[in-house]
C-alpha positions as CSV (number, residue, x, y, z in Angstrom):
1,X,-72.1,-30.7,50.2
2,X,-71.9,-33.2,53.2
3,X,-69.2,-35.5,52.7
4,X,-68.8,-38.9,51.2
5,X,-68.2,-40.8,54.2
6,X,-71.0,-39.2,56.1
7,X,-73.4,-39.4,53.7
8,X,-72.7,-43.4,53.9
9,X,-73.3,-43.7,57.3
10,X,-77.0,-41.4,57.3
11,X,-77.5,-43.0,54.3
12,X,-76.8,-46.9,56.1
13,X,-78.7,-45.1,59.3
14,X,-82.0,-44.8,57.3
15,X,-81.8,-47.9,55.5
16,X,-81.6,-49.4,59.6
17,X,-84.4,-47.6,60.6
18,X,-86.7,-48.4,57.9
19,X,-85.8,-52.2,58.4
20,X,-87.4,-52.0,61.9
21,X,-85.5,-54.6,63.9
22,X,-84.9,-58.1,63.1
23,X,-87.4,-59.8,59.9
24,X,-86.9,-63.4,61.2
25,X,-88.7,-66.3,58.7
26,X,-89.8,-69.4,59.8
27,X,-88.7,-72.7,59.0
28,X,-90.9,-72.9,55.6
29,X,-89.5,-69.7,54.5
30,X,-85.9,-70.9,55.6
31,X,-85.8,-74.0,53.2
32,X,-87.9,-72.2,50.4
33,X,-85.2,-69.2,50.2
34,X,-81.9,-71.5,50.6
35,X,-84.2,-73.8,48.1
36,X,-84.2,-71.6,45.1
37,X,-81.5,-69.0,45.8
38,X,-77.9,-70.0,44.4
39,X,-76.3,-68.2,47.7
40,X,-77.9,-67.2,50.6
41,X,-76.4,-66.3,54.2
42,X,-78.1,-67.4,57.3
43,X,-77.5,-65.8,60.9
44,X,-79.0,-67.7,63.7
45,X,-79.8,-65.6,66.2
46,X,-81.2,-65.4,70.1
47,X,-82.1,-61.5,69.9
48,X,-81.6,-61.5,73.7
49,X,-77.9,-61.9,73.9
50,X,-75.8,-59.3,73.4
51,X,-73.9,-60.4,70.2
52,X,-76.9,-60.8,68.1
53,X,-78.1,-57.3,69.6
54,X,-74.7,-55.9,68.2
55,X,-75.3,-57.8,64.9
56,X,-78.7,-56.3,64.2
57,X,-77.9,-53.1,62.5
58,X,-75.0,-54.8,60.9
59,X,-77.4,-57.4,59.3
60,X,-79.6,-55.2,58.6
61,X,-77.1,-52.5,56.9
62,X,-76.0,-55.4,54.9
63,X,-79.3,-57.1,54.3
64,X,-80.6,-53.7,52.5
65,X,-77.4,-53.0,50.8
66,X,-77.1,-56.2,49.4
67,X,-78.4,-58.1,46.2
68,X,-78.2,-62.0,47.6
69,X,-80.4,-63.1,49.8
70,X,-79.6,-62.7,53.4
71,X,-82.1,-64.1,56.3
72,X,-82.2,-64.4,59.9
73,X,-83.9,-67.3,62.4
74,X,-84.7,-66.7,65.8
75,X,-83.6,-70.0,67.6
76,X,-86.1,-69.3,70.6
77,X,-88.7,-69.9,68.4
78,X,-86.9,-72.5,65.7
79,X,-85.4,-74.3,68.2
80,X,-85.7,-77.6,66.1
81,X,-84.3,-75.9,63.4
82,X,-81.4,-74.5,65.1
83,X,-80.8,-78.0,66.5
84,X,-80.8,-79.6,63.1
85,X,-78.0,-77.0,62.2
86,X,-76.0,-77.8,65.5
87,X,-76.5,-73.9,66.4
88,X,-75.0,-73.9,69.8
89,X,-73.3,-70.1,70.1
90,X,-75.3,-67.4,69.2
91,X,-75.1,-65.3,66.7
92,X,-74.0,-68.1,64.4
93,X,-74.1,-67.2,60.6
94,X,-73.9,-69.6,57.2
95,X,-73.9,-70.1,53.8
96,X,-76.2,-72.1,52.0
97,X,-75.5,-73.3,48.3
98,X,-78.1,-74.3,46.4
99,X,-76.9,-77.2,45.7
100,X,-76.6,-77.9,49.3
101,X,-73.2,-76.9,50.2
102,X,-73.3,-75.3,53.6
103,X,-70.3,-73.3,55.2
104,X,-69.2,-71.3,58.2
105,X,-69.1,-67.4,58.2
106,X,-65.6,-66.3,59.7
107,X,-65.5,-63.0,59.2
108,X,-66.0,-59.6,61.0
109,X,-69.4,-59.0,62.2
110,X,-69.3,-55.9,60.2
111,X,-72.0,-55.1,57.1
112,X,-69.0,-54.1,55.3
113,X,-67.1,-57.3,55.8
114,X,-70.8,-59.4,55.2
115,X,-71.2,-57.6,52.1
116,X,-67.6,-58.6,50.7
117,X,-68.0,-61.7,51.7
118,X,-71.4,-62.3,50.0
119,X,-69.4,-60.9,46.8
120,X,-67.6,-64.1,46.8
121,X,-70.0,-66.4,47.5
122,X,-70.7,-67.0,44.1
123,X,-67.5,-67.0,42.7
124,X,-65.7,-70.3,41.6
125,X,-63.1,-71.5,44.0
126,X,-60.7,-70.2,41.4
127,X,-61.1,-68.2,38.6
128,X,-59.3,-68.5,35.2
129,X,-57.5,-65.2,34.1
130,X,-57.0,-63.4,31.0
131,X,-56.1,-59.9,29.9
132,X,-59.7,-59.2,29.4
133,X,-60.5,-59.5,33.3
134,X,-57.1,-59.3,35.3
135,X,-56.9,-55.4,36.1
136,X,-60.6,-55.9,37.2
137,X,-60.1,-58.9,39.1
138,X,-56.7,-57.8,41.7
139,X,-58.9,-55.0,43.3
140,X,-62.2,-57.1,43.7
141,X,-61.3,-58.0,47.1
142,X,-59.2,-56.8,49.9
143,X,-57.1,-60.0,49.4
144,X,-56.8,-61.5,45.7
145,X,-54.2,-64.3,45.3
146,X,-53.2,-65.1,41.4
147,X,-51.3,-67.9,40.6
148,X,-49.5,-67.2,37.6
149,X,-48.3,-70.7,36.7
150,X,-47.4,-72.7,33.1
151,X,-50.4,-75.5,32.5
152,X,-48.7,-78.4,32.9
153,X,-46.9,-77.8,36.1
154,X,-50.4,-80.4,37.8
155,X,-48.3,-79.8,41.1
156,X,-48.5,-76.6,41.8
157,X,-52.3,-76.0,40.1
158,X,-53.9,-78.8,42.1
159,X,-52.2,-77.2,45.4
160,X,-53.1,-73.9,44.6
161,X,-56.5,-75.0,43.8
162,X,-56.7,-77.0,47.0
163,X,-56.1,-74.0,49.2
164,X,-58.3,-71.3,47.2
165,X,-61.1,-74.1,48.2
166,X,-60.2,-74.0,51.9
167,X,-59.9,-70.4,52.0
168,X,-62.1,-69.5,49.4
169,X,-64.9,-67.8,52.2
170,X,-61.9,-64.9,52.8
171,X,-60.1,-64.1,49.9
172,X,-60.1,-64.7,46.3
173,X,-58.0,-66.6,44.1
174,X,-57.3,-67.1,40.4
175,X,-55.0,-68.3,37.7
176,X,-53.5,-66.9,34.8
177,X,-51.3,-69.5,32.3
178,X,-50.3,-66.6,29.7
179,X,-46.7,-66.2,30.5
180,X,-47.4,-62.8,28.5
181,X,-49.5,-61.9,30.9
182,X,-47.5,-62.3,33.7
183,X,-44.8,-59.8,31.8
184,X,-48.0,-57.4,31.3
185,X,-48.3,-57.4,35.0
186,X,-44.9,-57.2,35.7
187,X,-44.6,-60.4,38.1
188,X,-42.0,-63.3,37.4
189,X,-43.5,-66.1,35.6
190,X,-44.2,-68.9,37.4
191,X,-44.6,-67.0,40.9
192,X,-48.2,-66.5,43.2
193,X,-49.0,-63.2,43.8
194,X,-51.0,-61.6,46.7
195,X,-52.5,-58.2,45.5
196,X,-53.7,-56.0,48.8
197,X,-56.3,-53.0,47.8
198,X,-56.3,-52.0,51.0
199,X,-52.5,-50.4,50.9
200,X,-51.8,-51.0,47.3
201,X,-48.8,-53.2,47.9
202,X,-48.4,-57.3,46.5
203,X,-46.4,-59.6,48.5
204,X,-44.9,-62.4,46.3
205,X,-44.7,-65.7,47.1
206,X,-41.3,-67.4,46.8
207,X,-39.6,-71.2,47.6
208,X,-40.5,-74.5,47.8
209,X,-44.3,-74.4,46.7
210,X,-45.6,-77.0,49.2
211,X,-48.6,-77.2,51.1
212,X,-47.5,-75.5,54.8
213,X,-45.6,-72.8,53.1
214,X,-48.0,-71.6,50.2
215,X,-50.7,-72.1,53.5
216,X,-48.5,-69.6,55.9
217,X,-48.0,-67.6,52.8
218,X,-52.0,-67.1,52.4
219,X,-52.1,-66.4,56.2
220,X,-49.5,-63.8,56.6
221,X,-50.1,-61.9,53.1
222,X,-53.1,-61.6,53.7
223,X,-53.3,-60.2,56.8
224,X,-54.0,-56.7,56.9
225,X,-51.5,-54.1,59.2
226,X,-54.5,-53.6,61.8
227,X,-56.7,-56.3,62.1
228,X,-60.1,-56.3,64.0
229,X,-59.4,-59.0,67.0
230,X,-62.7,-61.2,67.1
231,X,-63.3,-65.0,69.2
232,X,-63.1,-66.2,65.3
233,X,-59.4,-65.3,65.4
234,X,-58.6,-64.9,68.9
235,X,-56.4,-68.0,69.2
236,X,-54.3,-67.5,65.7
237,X,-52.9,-64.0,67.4
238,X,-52.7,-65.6,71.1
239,X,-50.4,-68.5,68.7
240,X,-48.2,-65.7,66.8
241,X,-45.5,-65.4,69.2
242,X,-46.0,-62.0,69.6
243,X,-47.6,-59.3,71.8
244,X,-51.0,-57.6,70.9
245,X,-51.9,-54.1,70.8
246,X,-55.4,-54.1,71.7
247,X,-57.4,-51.0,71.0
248,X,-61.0,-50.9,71.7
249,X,-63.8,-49.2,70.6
250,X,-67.6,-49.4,69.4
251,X,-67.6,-46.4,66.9
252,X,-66.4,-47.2,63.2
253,X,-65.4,-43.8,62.5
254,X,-63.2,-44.0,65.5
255,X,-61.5,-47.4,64.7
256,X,-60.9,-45.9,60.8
257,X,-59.3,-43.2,62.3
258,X,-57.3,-44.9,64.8
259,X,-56.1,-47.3,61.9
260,X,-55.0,-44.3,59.5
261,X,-53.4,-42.8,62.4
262,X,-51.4,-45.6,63.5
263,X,-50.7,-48.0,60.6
264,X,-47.2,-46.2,59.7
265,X,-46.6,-47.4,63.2
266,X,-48.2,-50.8,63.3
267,X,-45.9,-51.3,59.6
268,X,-42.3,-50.5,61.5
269,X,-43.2,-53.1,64.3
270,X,-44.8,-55.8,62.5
271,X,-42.1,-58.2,63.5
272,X,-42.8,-57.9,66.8
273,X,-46.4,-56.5,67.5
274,X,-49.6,-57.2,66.3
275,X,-51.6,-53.9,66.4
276,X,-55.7,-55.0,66.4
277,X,-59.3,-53.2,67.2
278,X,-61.6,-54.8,69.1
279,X,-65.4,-54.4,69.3
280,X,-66.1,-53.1,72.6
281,X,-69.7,-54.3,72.0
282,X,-68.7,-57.9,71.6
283,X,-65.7,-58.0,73.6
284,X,-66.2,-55.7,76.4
285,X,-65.5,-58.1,78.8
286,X,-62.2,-58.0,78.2
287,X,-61.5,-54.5,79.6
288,X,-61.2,-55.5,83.3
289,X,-58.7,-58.2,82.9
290,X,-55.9,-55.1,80.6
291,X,-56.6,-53.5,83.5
292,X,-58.8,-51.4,81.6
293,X,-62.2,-49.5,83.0
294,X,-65.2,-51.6,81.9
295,X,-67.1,-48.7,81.1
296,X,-64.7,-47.0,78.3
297,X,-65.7,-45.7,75.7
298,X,-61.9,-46.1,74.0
299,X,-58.5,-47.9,75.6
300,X,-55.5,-49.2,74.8
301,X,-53.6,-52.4,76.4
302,X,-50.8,-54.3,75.3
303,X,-50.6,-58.0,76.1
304,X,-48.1,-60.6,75.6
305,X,-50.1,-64.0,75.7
306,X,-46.6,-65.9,76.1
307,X,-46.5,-64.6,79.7
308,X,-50.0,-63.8,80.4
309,X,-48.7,-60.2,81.2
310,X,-50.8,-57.3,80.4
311,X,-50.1,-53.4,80.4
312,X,-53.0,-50.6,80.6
313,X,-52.4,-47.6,78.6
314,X,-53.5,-44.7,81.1
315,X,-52.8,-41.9,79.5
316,X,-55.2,-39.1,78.5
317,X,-55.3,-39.0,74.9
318,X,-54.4,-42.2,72.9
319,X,-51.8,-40.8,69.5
320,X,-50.0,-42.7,67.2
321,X,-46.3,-40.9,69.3
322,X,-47.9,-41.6,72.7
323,X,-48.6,-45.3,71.6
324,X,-45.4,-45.8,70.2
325,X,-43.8,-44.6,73.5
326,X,-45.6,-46.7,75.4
327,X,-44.3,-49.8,73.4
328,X,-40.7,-48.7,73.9
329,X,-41.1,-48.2,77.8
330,X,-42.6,-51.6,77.9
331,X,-39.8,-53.2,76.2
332,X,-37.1,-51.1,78.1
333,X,-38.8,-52.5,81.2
334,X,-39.8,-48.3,82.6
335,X,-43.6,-49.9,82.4
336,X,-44.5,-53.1,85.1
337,X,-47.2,-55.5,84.1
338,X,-50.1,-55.2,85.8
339,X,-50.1,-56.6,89.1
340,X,-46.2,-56.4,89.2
341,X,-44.7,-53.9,91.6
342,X,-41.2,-54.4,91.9
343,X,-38.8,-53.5,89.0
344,X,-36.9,-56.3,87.5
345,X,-33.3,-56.4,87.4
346,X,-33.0,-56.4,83.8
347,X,-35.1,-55.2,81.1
348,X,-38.4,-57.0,79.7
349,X,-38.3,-59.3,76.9
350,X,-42.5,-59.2,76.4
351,X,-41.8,-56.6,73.0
């Protein structure tokens, strides 16, 4: 029997090829479907650029695979309609409510990552928590924040609430009041919990529950150990104060293994690294400026965006040991940044 994981991907290959290609609608079809459908997602698309090329089987994957309505416009022919939207970067993808809400896709361009997002779209904000739904409700998303708060503390629900709204397209968020349930789940009562399916693991949130620190709380519990590096979050990693592990690739089967391979090591240097896959697809243009060959199938660079210093990885074969080496000689200053010729006196500070 063929495997789970490649029976998935023949089984995603077929529903590709039996889409055909992009099934754009017109402008009648786009306000009839976002009209009577409580969630639908939009891409806007210019099927000549190479992002919405790379989004096609994606969309299409997750178009099939999915039970909510998903719908694509070509802006070369709507171009009205795009302009009404204030498309102006292609592919551009969002959500439309019924009731008229609209907002922004940020997420992966990835049918997994579509689909689990479209699994949210429906959802409150924030749900309300019981013993009947709980166990279910920490592994429906790779990210589930509960609030496990008394009734009356107003402060703390209303900021909660607040930020579940704000962030409500990425994660998922509810509240349970039942200090028994809190006990049940083994968390201290009142405390806001971050539950990761991904590893398993919960982070806890604890201090002053204000605004900015239940907001970096979100950010950095959330975030998974190897994150996919995308123009959506490009400036919160070039912000973090530390250096980037790029690894790029265009195969998915090669980023999950490069992720299972290296996440022990991405975990030990978390405080100073931020390990992250990119889409060679979408990103390519990136290679030549690590230093890398544009035409690579898979590479490796580390850059520190405080000093605008980057370091090609030229070895052979790219292994969890080879890659942690790499990061040491960097820091011990045996590696120059590219462009750099002469050995410093003393040892880099870019790790």
């Amino acid at each position: 029997m063929l495997p789970k994981a490649l029976l998935v991907c023949i089984f995603d290959l077929l529903l590709v090829r039996g889409a055909y290609g992009w099934n754009h609608v017109a402008r009648d079809q786009f306000e009839s479907i976002t009209a009577e459908n409580e969630v639908s997602l939009v891409a806007f698309v210019a099927p000549w650029t190479e992002p919405s090329k790379a989004l096609e089987p994606e969309w299409l994957s997750a178009t099939a695979r999915s039970q909510n309505s998903l719908i694509s416009i070509d802006c070369t022919i709507e171009e009205k309609l795009c302009k009404e939207h204030e498309i102006i970067s292609y592919p551009t993808i969002r959500l439309f409510k019924k009731q008229g809400e609209q907002r922004r896709y940020r997420g992966p361009r990835k049918a997994s990552s579509i689909l689990e997002f479209m699994s949210r779209a429906p959802l409150p904000p924030v749900s309300i928590l019981d013993k009947s739904n709980i166990t279910s409700f920490k592994s429906s998303d790779e990210a589930v924040f509960i609030a496990y708060i008394p009734d009356k503390d107003g402060h703390l629900k209303s900021t909660f609430t607040s930020l579940a709204k704000r962030h409500s397209d990425r994660f998922t968020f509810g509240i349970a009041t039942d200090p028994k349930l809190a006990k049940m789940q083994n968390v201290q009562f009142p405390s806001i919990v971050c539950h990761r399916s991904e590893d398993g693991e919960q982070e806890v949130f604890s201090g002053e529950a204000g605004l900015d620190a239940l907001q970096n709380f979100i950010e950095t519990a959330a975030a998974p150990t190897i994150g996919e590096f995308t123009r959506r979050n490009e400036l919160k990693y070039m912000k973090a104060r530390k250096s980037i592990v790029y690894y790029f690739t265009s195969s998915d089967e090669d980023r999950s293994a490069y992720i299972a391979s290296v996440k022990p090591l991405a975990k030990t240097y978390k405080e100073y690294l931020n390990f992250v896959t990119v889409d060679i697809v979408e990103l390519g243009h990136m290679l030549p400026a690590l230093g890398l060959a544009p035409d690579s199938e898979a590479a490796l660079a580390v850059y520190n965006p405080m000093y605008g210093q980057a370091f090609p990885f030229n070895e052979d074969e790219i292994t969890p040991k080879a890659v942690e080496n790499f990061v040491m000689d960097i820091a011990q200053g045996k590696i120059q940044p590219m462009g750099v010729q002469t050995p410093p006196v003393e040892g880099h500070t870019e790790l």
